[in-house]
N, C-alpha and C positions, 0 to 999 in steps of 0.2 A: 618854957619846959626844957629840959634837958634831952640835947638830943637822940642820945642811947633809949631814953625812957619815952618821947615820941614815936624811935624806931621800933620799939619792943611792942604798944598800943598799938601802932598800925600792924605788927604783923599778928599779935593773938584778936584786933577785932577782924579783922579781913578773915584769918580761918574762921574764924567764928559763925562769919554772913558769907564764904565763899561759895558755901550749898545754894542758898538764894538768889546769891547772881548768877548761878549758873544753870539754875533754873530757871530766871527769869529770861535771859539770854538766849535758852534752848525754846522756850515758849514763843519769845518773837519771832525767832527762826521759824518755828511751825507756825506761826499766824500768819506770814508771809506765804509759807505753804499752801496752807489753804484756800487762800485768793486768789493761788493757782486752779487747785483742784477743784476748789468748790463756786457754783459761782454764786451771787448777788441772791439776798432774798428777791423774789418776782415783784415787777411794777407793781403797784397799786390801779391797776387800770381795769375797767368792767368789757366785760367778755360776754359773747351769749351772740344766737343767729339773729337774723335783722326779725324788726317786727314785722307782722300783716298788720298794719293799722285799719283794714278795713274791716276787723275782726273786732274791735274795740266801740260798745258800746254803750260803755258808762262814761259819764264825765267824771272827773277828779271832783269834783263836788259831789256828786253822785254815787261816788264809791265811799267817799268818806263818810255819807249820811249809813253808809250801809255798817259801819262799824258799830259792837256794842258800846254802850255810855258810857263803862266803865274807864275805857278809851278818851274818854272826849272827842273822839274821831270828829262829830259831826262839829265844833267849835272850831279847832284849827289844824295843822299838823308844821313840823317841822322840817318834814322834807317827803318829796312824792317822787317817786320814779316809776315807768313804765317800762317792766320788762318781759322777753321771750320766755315764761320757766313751762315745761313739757310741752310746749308747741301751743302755748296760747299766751296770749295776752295778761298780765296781771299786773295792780300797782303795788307798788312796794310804799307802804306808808311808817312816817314816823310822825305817832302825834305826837302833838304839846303837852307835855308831862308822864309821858310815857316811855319807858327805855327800851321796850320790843318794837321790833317790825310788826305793822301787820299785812297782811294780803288779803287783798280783794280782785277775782279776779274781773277784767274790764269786759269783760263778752255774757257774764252769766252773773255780777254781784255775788259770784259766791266768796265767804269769808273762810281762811283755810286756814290758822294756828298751825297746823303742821308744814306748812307750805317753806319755811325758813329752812329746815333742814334737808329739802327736796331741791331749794334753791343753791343750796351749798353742794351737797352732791354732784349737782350739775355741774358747778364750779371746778371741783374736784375733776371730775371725769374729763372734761373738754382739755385742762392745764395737762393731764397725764394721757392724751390724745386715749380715751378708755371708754367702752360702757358703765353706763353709771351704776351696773351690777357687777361690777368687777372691782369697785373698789366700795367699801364696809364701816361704818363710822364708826371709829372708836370710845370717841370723847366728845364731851363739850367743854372747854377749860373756861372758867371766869377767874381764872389767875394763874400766874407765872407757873411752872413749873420745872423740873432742870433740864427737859429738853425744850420746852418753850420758854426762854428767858426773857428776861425784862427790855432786852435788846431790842425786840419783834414788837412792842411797843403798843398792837393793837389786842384787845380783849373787848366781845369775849371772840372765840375760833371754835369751830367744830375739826376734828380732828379726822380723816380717812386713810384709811390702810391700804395697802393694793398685796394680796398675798403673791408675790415674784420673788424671787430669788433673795433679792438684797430690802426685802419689807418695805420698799417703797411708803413714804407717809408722804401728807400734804398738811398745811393748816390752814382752812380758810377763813373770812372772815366775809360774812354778808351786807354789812356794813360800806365795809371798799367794796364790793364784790369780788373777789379776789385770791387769791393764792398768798398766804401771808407767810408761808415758809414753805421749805421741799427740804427733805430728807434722805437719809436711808440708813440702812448698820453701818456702812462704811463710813460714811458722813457722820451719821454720829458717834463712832466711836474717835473722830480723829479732833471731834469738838468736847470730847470728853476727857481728851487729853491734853488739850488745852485746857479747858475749863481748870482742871484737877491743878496744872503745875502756873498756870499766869493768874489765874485768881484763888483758888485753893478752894477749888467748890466741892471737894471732901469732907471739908468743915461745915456740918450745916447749918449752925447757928450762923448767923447774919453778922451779930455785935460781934463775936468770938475771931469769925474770917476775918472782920474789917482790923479788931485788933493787933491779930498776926502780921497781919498784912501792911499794916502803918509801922508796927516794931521792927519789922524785915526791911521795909524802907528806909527806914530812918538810919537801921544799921549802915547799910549799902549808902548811904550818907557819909555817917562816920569815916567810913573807911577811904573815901575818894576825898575829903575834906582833910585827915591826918596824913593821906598822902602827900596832896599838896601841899600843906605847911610844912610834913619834911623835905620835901622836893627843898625849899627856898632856907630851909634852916641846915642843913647840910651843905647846903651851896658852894662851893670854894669863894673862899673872896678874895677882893681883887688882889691885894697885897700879896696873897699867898701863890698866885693866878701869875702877877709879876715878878717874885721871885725864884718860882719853878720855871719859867721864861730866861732868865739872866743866870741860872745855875744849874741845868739841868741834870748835871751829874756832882751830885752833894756829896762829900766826903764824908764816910762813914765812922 
């Protein structure tokens, strides 16, 4: 290609995709930010006060005959835990083929379906050093949504608010037992301006984003790609390199 017509190409594709690099460039910038300001989603680690096991008077067989059938409780479970929730004893059951927790607690067989959300609360409260009346459940998400993105990776979360200054949220997850995100306005407005300019999550179609977003690439491709081919096609060569060396002052 002619190198006037490579030089012309690279400079109308580069204005063309210059918004996009400089967007995406301004975006890393602030991603780096943030790992200042903001820190780390919280460990995956279970929290809660020691048990009284002297307080525990079911057996985990015993607890599980006490689940309805619907359950298959009493056949197997997938995982049991023993934990503190309001200052007694309870197992935390997951049976085989079942997607809920259930509780039963180990001092009195009683079964509680509401116990999951009382569980998480507590979650909440103890991570935001709070009574567990001081902060409000907002949600229960069983899918992504644009403050809980795909990122945070576990579902489902209960959601709790703490009404202070800056809306404090948490999202937990009973499952890890856990804190699965921490928030606030400030935090999320500063993830929401990343979100906006390095992925382009103002588009809310999925396919629509991913397409911009692979065209913008690809430009910002083009453009660093016709750079370097003019870099090495404009080159002086050596000839020319030798005889501006041996003449430097050419006669006009």
């Amino acid at each position: 290609m002619n190198p006037a017509t490579l030089r012309k190409l690279h400079r109308w594709i580069g204005l063309a995709f210059c918004v996009s690099a400089l967007v995406a460039s301004f975006s890393g910038i602030l991603h780096n930010v943030m790992t200042w300001s903001q820190p780390p989603p919280p460990p995956a680690a279970p929290s809660g006060p020691a048990l009284d096991f002297a307080a525990v008077k079911l057996t985990p067989s015993e607890a599980l005959a006490k689940l309805p059938p619907s359950t298959n409780g009493a056949a197997s479970a997938r995982a049991l835990n023993l934990r503190s929730i309001g200052g007694r004893p309870w197992y935390v059951i997951r049976p085989a083929g079942h997607g809920t927790a259930q509780y039963v607690s180990a001092d009195t067989g009683e079964v509680d379906p509401k116990r999951d959300a009382i569980f998480a609360a507590e979650i909440a409260a103890r991570f935001l050093h709070a009574e567990s009346a001081d902060v409000r459940q907002s949600d229960f998400l069983t899918q992504f949504n644009r403050e809980y993105i795909n990122i945070f990776r576990i579902l489902p979360v209960y959601r709790f608010d703490r009404d202070d200054s800056l809306k404090t949220r948490v999202y937990v997850s009973t499952m890890t037992e856990s804190v699965t995100r921490h928030t606030d306005n400030y935090r999320q407005f500063e993830a929401n301006i990343f979100g906006s300019l390095h992925k382009l999550n103002f588009i809310r179609n999925k396919t629509a984003r991913d397409v911009v977003l692979t065209f913008t690439t690809f430009g910002i491709f083009c453009v660093s790609l016709t750079g370097i081919v003019l870099f090495f096609v404009t080159a002086p060569r050596r000839d020319d390199r030798k005889s501006e060396s041996t003449n430097p002052h050419p006669i006009a």
